[in-house]
N, C-alpha and C positions, 0 to 999 in steps of 0.2 A: 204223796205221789205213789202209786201204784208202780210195782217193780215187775216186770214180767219173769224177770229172769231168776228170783227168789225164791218166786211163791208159784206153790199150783194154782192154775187158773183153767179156765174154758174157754179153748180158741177152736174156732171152725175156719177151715182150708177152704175156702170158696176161689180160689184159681184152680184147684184141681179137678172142675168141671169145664168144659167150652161151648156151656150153652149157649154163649151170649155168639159164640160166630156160627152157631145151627141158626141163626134167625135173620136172615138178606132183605127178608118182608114186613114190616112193622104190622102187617095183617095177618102175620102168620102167632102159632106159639106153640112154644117147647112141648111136649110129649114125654110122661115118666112112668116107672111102672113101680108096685110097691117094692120091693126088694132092691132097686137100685138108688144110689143116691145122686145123682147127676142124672139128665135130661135123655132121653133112649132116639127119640125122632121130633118130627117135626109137623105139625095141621097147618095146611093152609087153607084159604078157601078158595070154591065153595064147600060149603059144611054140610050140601047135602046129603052126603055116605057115610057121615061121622055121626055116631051115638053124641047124644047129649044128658047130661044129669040135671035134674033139678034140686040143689037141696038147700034149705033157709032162706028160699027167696035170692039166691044165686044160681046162674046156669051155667054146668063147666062142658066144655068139648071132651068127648075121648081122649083119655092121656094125660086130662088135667090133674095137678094132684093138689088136690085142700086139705086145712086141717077142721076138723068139727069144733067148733068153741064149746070148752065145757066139758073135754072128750080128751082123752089121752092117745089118740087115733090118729093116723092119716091116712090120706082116702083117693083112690085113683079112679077119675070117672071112665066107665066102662059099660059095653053094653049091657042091660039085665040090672042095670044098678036100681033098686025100688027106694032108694032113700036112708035106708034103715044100716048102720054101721055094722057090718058084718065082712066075714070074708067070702067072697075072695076079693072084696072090694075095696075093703077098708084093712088095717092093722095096726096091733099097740104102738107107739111111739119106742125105741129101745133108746137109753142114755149112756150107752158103749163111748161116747164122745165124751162127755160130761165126766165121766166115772175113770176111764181105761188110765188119762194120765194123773189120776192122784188115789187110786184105789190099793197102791202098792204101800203108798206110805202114809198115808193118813189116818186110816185104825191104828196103826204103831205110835201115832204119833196122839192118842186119845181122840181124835175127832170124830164127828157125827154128820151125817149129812145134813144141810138145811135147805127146806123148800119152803118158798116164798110164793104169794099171789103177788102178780101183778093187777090184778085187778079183782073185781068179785065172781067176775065169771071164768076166771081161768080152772081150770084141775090144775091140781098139785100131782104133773105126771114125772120130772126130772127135777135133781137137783141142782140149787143155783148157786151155790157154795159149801163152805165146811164150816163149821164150828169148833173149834177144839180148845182143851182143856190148857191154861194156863197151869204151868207146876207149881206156880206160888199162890195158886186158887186152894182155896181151903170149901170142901163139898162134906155138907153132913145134910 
């Protein structure tokens, strides 16, 4: 059994957004922008004054934010967006979450970071754990 309280882990704070009470209209949806992490406003329709993006055979509204499969990105649809990952549309993924609570003690402590595919099309953009060195490992 996995101990939370032991071991550095990777937890995300998803109450510390209230996008789920910006949405009164189930035909409505959340609005983000790349720099923040919780939801900024709100599209309803109709959708005729809202930009829309096409990209992989999906269509997102102004606001929406994807991530590219394959891409280390996420990506806020906006007007002028041509498809093509860049900015000011798009931005790297950062792993300040992943990293911030075990980066203090886990090179002290010999470990490495380890990044895993979950599938064959993922990037290897963040790390999904640590590796570290057992002291009664014997490395030649």
């Amino acid at each position: 059994m996995f101990d939370y309280y032991s071991t550095t882990s990777i937890r995300c704070v998803m109450w510390a957004c209230d996008d789920i009470f910006l949405l009164t209209d189930p035909k409505c949806s959340v609005t983000h922008s790349l720099d923040g992490c919780c939801a900024n406003g709100v599209v309803c329709p109709p959708f005729e004054n809202v930009a829309t993006c096409d990209f992989n055979g999906q269509k997102y509204h102004e606001g929406k934010r994807f991530y590219p499969t394959n891409s280390c990105h996420k990506c806020i649809c906006q007007k002028g967006f041509t498809g093509k990952i860049e900015t000011p549309f798009c931005a790297r993924l950062t792993c300040g979450v992943q990293l911030k609570w075990s980066s203090a003690t886990k090179p002290k402590e010999y470990c490495a970071p380890f990044y895993g595919n979950v599938s064959k099309n993922d990037a290897l953009c963040c790390p999904e754990d640590w590796i570290c060195r057992k002291f009664d490992q014997n490395f030649q």
